[in-house]
N, C-alpha and C positions, 0 to 999 in steps of 0.2 A: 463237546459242541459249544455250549455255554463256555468254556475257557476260550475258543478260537475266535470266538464271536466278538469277546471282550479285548483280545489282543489288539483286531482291528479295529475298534473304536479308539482305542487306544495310541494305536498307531496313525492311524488319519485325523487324530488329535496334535500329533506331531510335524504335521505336512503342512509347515507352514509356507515354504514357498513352492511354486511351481516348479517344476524340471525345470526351465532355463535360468532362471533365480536361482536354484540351487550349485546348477553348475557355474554361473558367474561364482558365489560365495566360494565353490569348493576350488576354484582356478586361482582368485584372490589369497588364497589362504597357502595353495599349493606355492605359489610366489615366497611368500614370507618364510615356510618350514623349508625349502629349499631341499638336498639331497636328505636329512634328515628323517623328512614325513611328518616330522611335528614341529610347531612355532609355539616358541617357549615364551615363557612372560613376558621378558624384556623386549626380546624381540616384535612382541603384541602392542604392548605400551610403546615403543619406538614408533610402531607404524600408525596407530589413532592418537598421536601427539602430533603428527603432524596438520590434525585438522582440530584437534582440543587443546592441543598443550600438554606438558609432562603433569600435571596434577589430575586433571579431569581424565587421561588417560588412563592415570592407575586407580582411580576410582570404577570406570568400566573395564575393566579387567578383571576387579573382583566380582563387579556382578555377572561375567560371564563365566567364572568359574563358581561362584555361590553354590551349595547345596553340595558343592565333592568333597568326597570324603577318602584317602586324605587329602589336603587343598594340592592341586596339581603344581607342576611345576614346568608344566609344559600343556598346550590343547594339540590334540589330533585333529585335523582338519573337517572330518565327520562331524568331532565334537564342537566345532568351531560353528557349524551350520545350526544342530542341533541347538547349543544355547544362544544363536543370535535368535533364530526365526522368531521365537516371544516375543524378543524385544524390540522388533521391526515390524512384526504383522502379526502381532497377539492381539491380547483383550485392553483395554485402558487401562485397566488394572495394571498391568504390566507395563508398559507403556510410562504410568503416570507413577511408579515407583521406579523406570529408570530415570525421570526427570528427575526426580528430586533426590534420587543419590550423587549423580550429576552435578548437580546444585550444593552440593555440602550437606544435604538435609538426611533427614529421618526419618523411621514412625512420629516424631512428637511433632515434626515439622520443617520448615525453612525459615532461614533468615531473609529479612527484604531485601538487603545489600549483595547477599549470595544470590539471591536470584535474578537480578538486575543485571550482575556480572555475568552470570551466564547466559542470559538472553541476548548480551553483550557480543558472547563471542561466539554463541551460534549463527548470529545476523550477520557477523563478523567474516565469519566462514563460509556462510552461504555466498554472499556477495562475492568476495576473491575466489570462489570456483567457477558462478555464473556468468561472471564476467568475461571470462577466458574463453566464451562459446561463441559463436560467431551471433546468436540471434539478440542478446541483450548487452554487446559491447558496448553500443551506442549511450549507453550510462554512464561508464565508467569515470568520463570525465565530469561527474557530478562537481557541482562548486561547494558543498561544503564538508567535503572529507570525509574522515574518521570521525570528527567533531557529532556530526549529526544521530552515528550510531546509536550513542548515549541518548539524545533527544527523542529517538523512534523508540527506543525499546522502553523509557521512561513512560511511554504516550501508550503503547501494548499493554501494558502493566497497571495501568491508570488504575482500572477497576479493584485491581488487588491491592495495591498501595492506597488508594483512596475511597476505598469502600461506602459506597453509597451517596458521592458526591461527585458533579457534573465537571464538566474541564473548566468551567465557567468559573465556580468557588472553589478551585483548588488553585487558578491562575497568578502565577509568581511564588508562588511554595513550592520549597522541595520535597521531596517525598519523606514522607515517617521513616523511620529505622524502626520495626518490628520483629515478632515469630508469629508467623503462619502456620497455626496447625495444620497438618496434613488433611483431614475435612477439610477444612477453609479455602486453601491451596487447592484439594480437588475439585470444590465447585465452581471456582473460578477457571483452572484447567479447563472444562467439560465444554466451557460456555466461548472459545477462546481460539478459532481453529485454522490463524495465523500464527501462533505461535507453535502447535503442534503440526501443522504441515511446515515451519522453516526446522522446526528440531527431524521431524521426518525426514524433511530431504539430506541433510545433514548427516545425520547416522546410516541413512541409507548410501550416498554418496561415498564415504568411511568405508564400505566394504562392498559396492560396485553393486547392488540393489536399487533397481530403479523403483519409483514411488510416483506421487502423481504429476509428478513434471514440473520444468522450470517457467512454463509460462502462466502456470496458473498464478505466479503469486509477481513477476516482473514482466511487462508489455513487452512486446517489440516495439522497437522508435522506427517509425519510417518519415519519408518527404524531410530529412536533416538535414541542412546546407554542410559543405565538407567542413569547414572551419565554426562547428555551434557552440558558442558556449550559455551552454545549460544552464537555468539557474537552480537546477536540482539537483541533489546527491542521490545513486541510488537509493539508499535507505529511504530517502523522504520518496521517492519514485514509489518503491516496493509499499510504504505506506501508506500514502496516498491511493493506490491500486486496488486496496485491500478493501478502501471503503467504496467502491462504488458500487453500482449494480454487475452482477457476475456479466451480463452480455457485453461492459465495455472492456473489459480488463485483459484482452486480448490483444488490444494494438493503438498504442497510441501515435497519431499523425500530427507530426510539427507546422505550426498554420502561421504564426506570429511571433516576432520578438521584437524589441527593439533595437538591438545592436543587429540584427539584419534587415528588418524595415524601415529603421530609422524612426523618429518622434512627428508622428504625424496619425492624429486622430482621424480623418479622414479615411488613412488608408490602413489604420487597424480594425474602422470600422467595415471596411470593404472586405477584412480579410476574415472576420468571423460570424459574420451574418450570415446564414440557412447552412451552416456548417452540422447541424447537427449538435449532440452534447460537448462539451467543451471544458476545457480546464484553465484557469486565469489564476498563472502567479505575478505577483507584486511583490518588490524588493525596494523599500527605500534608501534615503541615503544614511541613515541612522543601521545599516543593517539589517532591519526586521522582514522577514520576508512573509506572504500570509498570502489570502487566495479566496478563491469560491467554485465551486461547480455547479455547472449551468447544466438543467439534465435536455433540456431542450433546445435547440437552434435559438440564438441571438435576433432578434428584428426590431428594428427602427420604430418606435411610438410614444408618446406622450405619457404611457401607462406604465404601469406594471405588468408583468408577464410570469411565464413560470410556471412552475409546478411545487411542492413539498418536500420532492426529491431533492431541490436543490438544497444547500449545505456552506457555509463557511470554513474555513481553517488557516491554521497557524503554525509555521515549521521553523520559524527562529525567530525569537530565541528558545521559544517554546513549542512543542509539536502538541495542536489538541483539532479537534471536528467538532463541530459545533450545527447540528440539524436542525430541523424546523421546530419549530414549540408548538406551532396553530393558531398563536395569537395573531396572524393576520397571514394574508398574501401575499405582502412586498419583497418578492421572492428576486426578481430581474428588472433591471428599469435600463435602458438602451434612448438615447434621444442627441440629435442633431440639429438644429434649426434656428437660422436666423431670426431674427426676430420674436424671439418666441419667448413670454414667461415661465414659459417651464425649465425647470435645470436642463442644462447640456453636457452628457457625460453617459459614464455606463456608474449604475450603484445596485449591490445587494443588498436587499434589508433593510430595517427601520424606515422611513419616512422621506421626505424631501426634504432635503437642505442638512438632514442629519442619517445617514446612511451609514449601514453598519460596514460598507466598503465602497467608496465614491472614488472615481478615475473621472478628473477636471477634460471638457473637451479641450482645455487651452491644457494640452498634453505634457504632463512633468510634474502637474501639482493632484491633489488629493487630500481626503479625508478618510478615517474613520472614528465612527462614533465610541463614546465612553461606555455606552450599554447598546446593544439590538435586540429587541421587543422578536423581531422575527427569527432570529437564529440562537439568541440567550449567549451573542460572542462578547468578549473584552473589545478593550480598546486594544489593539494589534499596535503600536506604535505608542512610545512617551509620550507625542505631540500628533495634538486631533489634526493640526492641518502636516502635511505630508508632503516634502520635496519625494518624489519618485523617481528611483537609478535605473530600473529597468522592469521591464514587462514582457511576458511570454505567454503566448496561450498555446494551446495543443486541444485537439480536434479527436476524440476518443472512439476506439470502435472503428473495425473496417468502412472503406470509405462508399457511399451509396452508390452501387454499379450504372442508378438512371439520372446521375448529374449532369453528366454532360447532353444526354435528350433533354432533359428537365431546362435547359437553359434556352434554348429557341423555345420554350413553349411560355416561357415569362413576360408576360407585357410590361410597357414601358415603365407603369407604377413601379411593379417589381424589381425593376433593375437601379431603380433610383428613388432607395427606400425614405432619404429627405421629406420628397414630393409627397409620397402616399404618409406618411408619420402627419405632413402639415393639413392632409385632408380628412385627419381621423380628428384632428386636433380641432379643428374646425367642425366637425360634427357632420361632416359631408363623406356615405360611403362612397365606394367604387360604381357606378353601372357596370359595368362589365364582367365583377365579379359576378351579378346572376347570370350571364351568358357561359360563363366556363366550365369544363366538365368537373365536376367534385375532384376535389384533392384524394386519391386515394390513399394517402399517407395519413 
């Protein structure tokens, strides 16, 4: 009784996929051993080379035969399930020792270079299959290639390469060339689950195991003119994505660019005011492309605005995030108006007249500052003042199904956020706001 009892813990210890996960792997595998019944090594490495490579391929091959004795020379399809399920839907343990064979490594550890490369061509991998789906094609034509990959997976890796130092004092350094014990390598693994959901999907995708899906880690793009050019690369999309709050990163809505709107502050302002959270890339003409996320709808006033959630960052030449510190609240400053001593522009961060990202309302020119008190970012460009080549904002998060009611119910301030900005400025509220029923938003 005690021995039958033990067989089945034993065996529902081995049940690592479901019946239908099962039958994908054993169908996958049947393809490969063809009339045979079994798929031999080469034949193994042939087929996960073409989503690793010829090296990283015969590196999991050994871990899928490990522990046979004698080393096979062939996997039976059975056995093909059997020794993937650990390494797909095990313990971390398992998991974070096929990373790092993967990687070149060992018990004693990784190299930093080796694992840069592989993060390289995981991200690498992922992209050119998700691409090919119909919900995130709309990337594909990112503007800065292959080139970026390198810069995303350097920016993932920050914390392991630069242990215990912010994007801020590492900015224009390349990264140490180190060995990462395995400790060291695991704690940073643990903490890190971008990088273990692109290696998931990955190895999963390898041998027809689905995992947690392609859109939790790339948005869908919608409202895209047919002819967009993006000023994002997948990769910087996919990382970008990564840091925001989980409720936006499901769909991002194209609101603004310049090469479709044309150079007119006016009507960029019209295009991202009560839009909800939003995302503002800046590219000058020196190259440097850099940004901010706004967690709340844009509005028209003489103040600051905002929240904590908002954030700065920087995707060329360098990809880093750079979040609030708490040393203040100059978080979003939006302002329009003639005659007015206050700057006119949009700016994130640090102060007036020195802002840690300022967009000039005379549209083309800009600033960013040498230090931001409020986000602890670099100067984003060589030069504090700023020719700017182009700008895009994007509108995050399914779109508010009560916009269109919401628009008849807006009074005239509302619609002509100028007027109401020069009455706040003046220190004269609304009357009419006590008459209106609560915002229930």
């Amino acid at each position: 009784m005690g021995a039958e009892s033990s067989k089945k813990v034993v065996r529902a210890q081995k049940e690592y996929f479901t019946p239908e996960e099962r039958q994908s792997v054993l169908a996958n595998g049947q393809k490969l051993a063809g009339s045979s019944g079994n798929i031999t090594v080469p034949s193994m490495e042939k087929h996960i080379s073409k989503y690793y490579g010829p090296e990283i391929a015969a590196r999991f091959v050994k871990v899928l035969i490990r522990g046979k004795t004698p080393t096979p020379t062939f996997l039976s399809c059975p056995m093909l399930v059997d020794s993937l399920g650990p390494l797909v839907k095990g313990t971390v343990e398992q998991h974070l020792y096929l990373t790092v064979t993967l990687a070149g490594g060992d018990q004693a550890g990784v190299d930093s270079d080796n694992i840069v490369k592989y993060l390289e061509m995981v991200l690498g991998v992922y992209l050119r299959v998700i691409l090919g789906g119909a919900g995130c094609r709309g990337w594909a034509s990112g503007g800065s290639g292959d080139k970026s990959i390198g810069q995303v997976c350097r920016a993932v890796l920050h914390d392991l390469l630069h242990a215990g130092a912010t994007f801020k004092e590492t900015w224009g350094k390349p990264p140490p060339k180190a060995q990462f014990s395995y400790e060291a390598f695991e704690r940073w693994y643990l903490g890190h689950s971008l990088f273990t959901s692109l290696e998931a999907e990955v190895v999963g995708g390898c041998f027809s195991v689905s995992t947690a899906g392609p859109t939790n880690l790339l948005p869908q793009p919608s409202l895209t003119p047919k002819s967009f050019p993006n000023l994002l690369s997948a990769a910087q999309v996919l990382f970008l994505n990564s840091s925001l709050p989980t409720a936006l990163q499901s769909e991002w809505r194209f609101i603004f660019s310049t090469a479709t709107h044309g150079w007119s502050f006016s009507i960029f302002m019209k295009q991202i005011v009560g839009k909800g959270p939003t995302l503002l890339i800046i590219q000058d003409q020196s190259g440097n492309k850099f940004g901010g996320f706004a967690p709340v709808s844009w509005a028209v006033k003489p103040q600051f605005q905002g929240t904590p959630d908002s954030f700065l960052f920087a995707l060329e030449p360098q990809v880093g995030i750079f979040h609030s510190t708490g040393f203040n609240n100059n978080f979003m400053y939006l302002n329009y108006l003639e005659k007015n001593t206050m700057p006119n522009g949009l700016g994130m961060g640090g102060r007036e007249e020195l802002f840690g990202l300022w967009l000039d309302y005379d549209f083309g020119k800009g600033s960013v500052a040498p230090t931001c008190t409020t986000f602890r970012s670099p100067q984003f460009s060589p030069n504090q003042e700023i020719e700017v080549k182009a700008v895009e904002v994007w509108a995050l998060g399914p779109e508010d199904e009560d916009s269109d009611d919401e628009e008849g119910k807006r009074s005239a301030l509302d619609k002509n956020p100028e007027a109401s900005a020069m009455l706040e400025m003046m220190g004269k509220g609304r009357v009419s706001d006590g008459y209106r029923e609560e915002d229930k938003e």
